[in-house]
N, C-alpha and C positions, 0 to 999 in steps of 0.2 A: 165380579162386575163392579166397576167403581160406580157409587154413589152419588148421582146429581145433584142438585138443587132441585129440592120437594117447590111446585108451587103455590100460594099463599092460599091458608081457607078464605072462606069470606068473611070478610067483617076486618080481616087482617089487611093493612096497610103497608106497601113499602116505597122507599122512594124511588123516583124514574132512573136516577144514576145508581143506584144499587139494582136497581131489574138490570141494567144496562152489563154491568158490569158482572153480573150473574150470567146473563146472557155470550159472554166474552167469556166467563172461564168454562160454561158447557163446553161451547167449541174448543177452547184450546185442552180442554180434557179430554174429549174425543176424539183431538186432533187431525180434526178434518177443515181444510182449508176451499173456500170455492174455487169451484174452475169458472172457465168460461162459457161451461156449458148448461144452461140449465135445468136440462132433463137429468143430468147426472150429477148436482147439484140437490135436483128433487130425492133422486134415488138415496142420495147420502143421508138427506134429512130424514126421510120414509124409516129405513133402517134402522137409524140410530134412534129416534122421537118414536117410533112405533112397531118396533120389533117385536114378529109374534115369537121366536125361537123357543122361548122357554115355554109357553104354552103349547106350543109343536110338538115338543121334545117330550112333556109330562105325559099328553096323552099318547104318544105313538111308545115311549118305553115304558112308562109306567104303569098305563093302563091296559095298554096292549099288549105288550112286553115283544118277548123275541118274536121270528120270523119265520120258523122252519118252514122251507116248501114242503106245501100239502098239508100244512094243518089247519086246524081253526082261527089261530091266530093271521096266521096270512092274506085270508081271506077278509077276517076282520079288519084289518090295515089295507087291504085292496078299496075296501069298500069305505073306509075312516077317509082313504086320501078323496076320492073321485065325491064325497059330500064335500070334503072342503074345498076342495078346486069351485065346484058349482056355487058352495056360496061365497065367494068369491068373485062369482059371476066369468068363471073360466070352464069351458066345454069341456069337459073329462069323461072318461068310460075304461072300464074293465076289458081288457083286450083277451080272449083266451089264447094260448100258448100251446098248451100239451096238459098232459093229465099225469098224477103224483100218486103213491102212498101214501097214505094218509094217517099220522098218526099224532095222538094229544098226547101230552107230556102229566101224570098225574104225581102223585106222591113219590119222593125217594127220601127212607131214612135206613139207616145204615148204623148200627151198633154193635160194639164187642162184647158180648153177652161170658166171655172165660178167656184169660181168669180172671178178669175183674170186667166190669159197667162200665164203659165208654162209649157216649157218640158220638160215634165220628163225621168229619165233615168228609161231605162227596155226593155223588148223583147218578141216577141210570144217566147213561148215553144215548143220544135222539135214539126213534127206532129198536131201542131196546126191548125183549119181548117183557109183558108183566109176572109180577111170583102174583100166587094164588092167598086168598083167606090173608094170615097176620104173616107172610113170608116164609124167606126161605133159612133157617138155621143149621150148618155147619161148620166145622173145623175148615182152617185153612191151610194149603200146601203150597210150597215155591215149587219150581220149575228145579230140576237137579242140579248140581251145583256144576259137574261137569258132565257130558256128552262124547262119548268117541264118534258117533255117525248118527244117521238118522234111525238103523235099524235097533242101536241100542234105545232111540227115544222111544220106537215104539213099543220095544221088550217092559217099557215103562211107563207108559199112558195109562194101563188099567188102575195106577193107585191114584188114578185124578175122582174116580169113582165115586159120588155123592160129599165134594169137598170144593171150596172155593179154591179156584186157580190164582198164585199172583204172579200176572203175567211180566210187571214192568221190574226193570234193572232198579234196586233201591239207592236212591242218589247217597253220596256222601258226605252231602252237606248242603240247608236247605236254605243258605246264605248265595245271593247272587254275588258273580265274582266283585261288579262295583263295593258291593259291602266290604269282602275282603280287602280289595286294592284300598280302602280307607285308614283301615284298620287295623292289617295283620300286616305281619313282618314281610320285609322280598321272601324273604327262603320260605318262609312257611306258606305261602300264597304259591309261591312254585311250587313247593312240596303238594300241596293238593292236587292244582291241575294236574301232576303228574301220576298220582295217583287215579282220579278221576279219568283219568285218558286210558288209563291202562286198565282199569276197571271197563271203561265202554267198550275197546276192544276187545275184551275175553269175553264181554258178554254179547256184541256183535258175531263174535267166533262160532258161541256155543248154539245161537237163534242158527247160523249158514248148518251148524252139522248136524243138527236137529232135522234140517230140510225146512224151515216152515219162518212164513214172514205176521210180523202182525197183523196183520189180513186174514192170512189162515191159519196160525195158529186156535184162535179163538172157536173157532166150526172144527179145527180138532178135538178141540179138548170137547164141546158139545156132546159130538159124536162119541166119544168115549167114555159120558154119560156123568161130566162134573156137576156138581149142582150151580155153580156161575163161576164168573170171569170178574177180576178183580184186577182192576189198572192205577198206574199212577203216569199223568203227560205234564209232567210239569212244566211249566213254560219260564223258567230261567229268574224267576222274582218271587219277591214275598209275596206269600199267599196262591199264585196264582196256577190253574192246572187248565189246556185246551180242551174243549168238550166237542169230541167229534158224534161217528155213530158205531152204534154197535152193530156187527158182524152173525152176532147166534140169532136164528129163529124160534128157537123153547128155554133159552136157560138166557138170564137175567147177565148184563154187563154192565160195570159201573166202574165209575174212575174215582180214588178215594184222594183228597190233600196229600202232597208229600207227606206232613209229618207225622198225619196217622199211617199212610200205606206206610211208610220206615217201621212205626211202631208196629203193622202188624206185622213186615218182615222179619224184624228182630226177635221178637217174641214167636215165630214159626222156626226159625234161622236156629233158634236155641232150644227146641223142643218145649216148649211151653203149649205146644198146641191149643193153640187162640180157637177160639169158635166166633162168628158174624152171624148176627141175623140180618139180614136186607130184606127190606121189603120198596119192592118196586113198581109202583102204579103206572097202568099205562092204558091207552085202548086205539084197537087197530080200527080204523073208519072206509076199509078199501082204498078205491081208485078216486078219485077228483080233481073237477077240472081245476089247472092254476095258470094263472094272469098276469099279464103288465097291467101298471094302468098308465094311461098318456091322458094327459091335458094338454090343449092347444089352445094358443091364439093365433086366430086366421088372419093373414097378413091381407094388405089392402091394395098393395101396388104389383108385389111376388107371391102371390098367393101360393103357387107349386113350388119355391123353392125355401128352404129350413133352417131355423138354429135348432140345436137339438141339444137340451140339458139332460144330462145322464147322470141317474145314480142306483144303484141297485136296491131294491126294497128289501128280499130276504136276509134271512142271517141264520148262525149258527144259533142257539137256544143253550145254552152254558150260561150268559149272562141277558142281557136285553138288547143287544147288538145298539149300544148306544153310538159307538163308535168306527162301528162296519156292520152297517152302513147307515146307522140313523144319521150320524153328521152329516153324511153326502146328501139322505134326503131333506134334511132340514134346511140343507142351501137352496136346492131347486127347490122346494114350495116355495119358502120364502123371498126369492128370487124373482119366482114367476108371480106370487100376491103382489110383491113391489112392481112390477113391469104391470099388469094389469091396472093398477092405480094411478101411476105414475108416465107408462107410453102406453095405454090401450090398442093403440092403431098402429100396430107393427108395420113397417112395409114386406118384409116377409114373415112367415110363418113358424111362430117360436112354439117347438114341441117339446114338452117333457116326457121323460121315459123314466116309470120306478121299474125295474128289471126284477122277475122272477129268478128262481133258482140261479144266480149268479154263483153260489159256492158251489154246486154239483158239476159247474164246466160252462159258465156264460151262459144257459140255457134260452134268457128270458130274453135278452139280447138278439141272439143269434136267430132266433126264431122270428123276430120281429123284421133280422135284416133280411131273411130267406121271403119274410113273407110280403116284403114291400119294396120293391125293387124302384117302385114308379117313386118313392120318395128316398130312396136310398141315392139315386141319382141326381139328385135336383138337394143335396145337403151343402150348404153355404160351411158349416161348421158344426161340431158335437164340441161338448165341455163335459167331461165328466169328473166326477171327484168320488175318492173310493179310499183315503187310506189316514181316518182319523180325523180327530177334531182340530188338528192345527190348523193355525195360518197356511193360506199355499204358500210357497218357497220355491218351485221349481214348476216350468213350463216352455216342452221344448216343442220342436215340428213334427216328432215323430214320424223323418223323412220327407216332409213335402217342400221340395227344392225351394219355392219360394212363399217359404208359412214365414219367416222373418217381415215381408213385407206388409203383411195384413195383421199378422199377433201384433207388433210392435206399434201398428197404427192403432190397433186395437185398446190395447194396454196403454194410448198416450194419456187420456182423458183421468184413468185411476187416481183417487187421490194418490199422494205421492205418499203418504204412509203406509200404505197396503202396496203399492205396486216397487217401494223399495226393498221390500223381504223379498221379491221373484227373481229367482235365477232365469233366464232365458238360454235355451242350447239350439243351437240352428244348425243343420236342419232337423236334427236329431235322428234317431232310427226310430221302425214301428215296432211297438209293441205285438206280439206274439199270442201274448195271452194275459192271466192277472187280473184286468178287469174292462168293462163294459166299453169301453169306448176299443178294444181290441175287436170287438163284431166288427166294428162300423170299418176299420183302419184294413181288414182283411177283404171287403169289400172296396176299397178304393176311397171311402171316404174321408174330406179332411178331421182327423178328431186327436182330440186332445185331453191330454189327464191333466189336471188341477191338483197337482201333488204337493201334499202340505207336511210338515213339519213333526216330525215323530211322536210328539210327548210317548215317549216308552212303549210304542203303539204295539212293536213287535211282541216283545215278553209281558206287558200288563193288558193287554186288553185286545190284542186280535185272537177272535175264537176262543176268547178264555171265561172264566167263570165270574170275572170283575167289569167286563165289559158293559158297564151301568150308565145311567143318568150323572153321576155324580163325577166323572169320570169328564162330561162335554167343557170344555172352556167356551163360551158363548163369546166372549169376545171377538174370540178367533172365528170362530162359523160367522156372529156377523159380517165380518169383515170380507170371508167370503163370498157369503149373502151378495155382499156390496160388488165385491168382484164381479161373479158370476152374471147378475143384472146390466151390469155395462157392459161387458162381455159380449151378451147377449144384445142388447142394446145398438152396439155398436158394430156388429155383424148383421143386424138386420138391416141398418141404413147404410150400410158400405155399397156406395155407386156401381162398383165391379165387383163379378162371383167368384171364390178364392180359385187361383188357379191348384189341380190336382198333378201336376208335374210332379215326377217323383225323382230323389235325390240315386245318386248311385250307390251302395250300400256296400261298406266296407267289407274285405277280409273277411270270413268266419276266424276267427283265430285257432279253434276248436279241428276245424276240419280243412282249412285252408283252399277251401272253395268261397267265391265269389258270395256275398250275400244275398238272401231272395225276400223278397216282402212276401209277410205269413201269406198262407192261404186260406181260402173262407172255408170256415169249419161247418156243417151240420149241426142243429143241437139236439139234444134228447128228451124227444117229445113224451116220452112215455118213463116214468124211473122210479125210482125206488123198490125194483121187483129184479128177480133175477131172472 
């Protein structure tokens, strides 16, 4: 964040052409120019002079941390937002949705206890069951090296028998290709992917004639009485591995770093027969109920008709979900704090929605759109943002023949530093799925993603173990802070309701049938149980 100008203690003197002129390079460092308007003028000021982001962001990842639906934390954070909406003086409430599995995430340490003392980095998997007392200690086994069918795998399951399974293919090198492309020669950079390619194939091969996907392998090997499951998902960069859930119900699953999982493969690979102790903390809390939460402001002129800011609250639990999806929430609070202070008296009615179980299938969403039809109808526009701390960059129609003429009037007012990074595609097609504003779009509603700018989003930080605080560019979230506010802003006083004309939808290319706008999906009221 670039550094201001501190203003003067007391007793400290400066002259009026030096305030002035302090005053002249705030702005031109912010590089925010007035418009003509001066509600959005205010909003720039609000943002920039009074931004809560990093206070947001501390306590929603740092002291809250991640999100899993159906934990503690979730709830926690359900209930963090709907206080500060209130003092705020913005009407907020806990909506319930459907009911979860419930489980708190405790200790994971993970040691190579032979032939030598190492700890290694890695972590249960959400939902992974707990080991008992100081853990579980065994020898570790790879998976065979080759397979003729599946009935020779299971002539071979009995020697999984009181030994950690490693279930994942060991990479061969835990340099992402950009490093290589920097670094290494052509040939020798070819020379790996080729190898690498032919490595994941033979090991693709050997997972089909096995019979068994990673899904079920894991409740195989259970069943056949391993003491746990030992993974590696690396997600393609230094340091980083995704943390999904685990699959077994009595025996512990954990995903270790690439370069310890390598070291224990090599050292199993070569008969060294490694031993781990894991010890995996966890506690199962049953069924509970889990929530959106919505804040509104009740419009004055359109009272039944909506903007609607979207962004999903839950997350994976690997890191703090700084990035998917706290940045998204951090736009709409702060979005909606600035709108409250700055236009209180909406002409329609600006709704926020933090969306539950978005990663198990849209859940929170969908459930909302099933369950409010009378305002599902009466939506002016949704804005959701879902994919990282960047600047937005790209916002198309996703299909509605005439979203060019309302985005675009929309978007005129944006400083011109923020609305110069946005690609516009018109009329664009609708999203299918992915994220939250896919509810509202399968339903008929005009909605739109705020898609922003990568920083590394794919391989550093979505769903993965880095996904931290330290990780947000607050510049960029302000910026769309700033966005999203006029956005909203500006859809609320638009004289006319956008029209929902739908574009004709090209080709499948895939299947060479006509294209069809998604359908409205169901969500899953009840989950995490089989």
């Amino acid at each position: 964040m670039i550094q201001l100008f501190t203003p003067p203690r007391l007793g400290h003197k400066r002259s009026a052409p030096k305030l002035l002129f302090l005053s002249f390079l705030f702005t031109a460092q912010v590089g925010f120019a007035q418009t003509q308007n001066p509600v959005v003028d205010s909003i720039v000021k609000e943002a920039t002079q009074n931004s809560q982001l990093e206070t947001l962001a501390h306590e929603l990842m740092d002291v809250i941390g991640p999100r899993l639906v159906g934990t503690p934390q979730m709830q926690q954070a359900n209930d963090w937002a709907v206080a500060k909406y209130k003092g705020w003086g913005i009407t907020a409430r806990n909506e319930k949705w459907g009911e979860w599995r419930s489980w708190q995430r405790g200790v994971s340490h993970i040691d190579m206890v032979y032939p030598r003392v190492k700890s290694l980095e890695g972590m249960q998997l959400a939902w992974s069951p707990s080991t008992k007392g100081k853990g579980v200690t065994a020898e570790t086994i790879t998976l065979p090296e080759t397979v003729t069918d599946s009935l020779a795998f299971q002539k071979w399951l009995p020697s999984v028998k009181g030994k950690f399974v490693l279930i994942s293919m060991p990479q061969p090198t835990g340099r992402p290709d950009y490093n290589w492309q920097e670094f290494a020669t052509k040939e020798s950079f070819e020379k790996m992917k080729a190898e690498r390619t032919a490595q994941t194939e033979a090991w693709r091969t050997k997972m089909t004639k096995m019979g068994y996907t990673n899904r079920t392998l894991p409740v195989a090997l259970e069943k056949a009485g391993a003491a746990g499951v030992v993974m590696s998902n690396w997600s393609s960069g230094f340091g980083v591995n995704k943390i999904f859930s685990a699959y077994t119900k009595k025996i512990p699953t954990v995903d270790i770093a690439l370069e310890d999982y390598g070291l224990l493969y090599r050292l199993t690979a070569s008969g060294q027969k490694p031993k781990i102790q894991v010890q995996a903390e966890s506690k199962e809390r049953g069924m509970v109920p889990t929530f959106n939460t919505i804040a509104e402001m009740k419009g004055t002129q359109k009272p039944d008709e909506y903007v609607i800011l979207s962004a999903h609250f839950d997350s994976w639990d690997g890191g703090t979900g700084a990035t998917d999806n706290g940045t998204g929430t951090l736009v709409m609070m702060e979005a909606m704090r600035i709108l409250k202070k700055i236009y209180p008296n909406p002409k329609r009615t600006i709704l926020v929605g933090h969306w539950g179980s978005e990663e198990q299938g849209l859940n929170g969403s969908r459930a909302f759109v099933e369950d409010h039809p009378e305002i599902i109808s009466k939506i002016q526009a949704v804005f959701n943002q879902d994919n990282g701390t960047g600047r937005v960059a790209n916002l198309a129609g996703s299909g509605f023949l005439h979203s060019y003429e309302y985005l675009n009037r929309w978007l005129a007012p944006v400083p011109e530093n923020i609305r110069t990074h946005i690609q516009t595609n018109f009329p664009g097609s609708p999203a299918g799925g992915g994220s939250d504003h896919s509810s509202f779009l399968a339903a008929g509603a005009p909605a739109f993603s705020l898609s922003s700018l990568s920083w590394s989003y794919g391989n550093y930080t979505w769903h993965t173990n880095r996904d931290t605080y330290d990780k947000i560019v607050f510049d960029d979230v302000r910026s769309n802070a700033i966005l999203t506010a006029i956005l909203a802003y500006m859809a609320s006083e638009d004289p006319t309701t956008t029209s929902r004309d739908r574009s004709v939808l090209p080709v499948n290319q895939r299947t060479g049938q006509p294209g069809i706008w998604p359908p409205q999906t169901k969500p899953t009221r009840i989950g995490g149980v089989d």
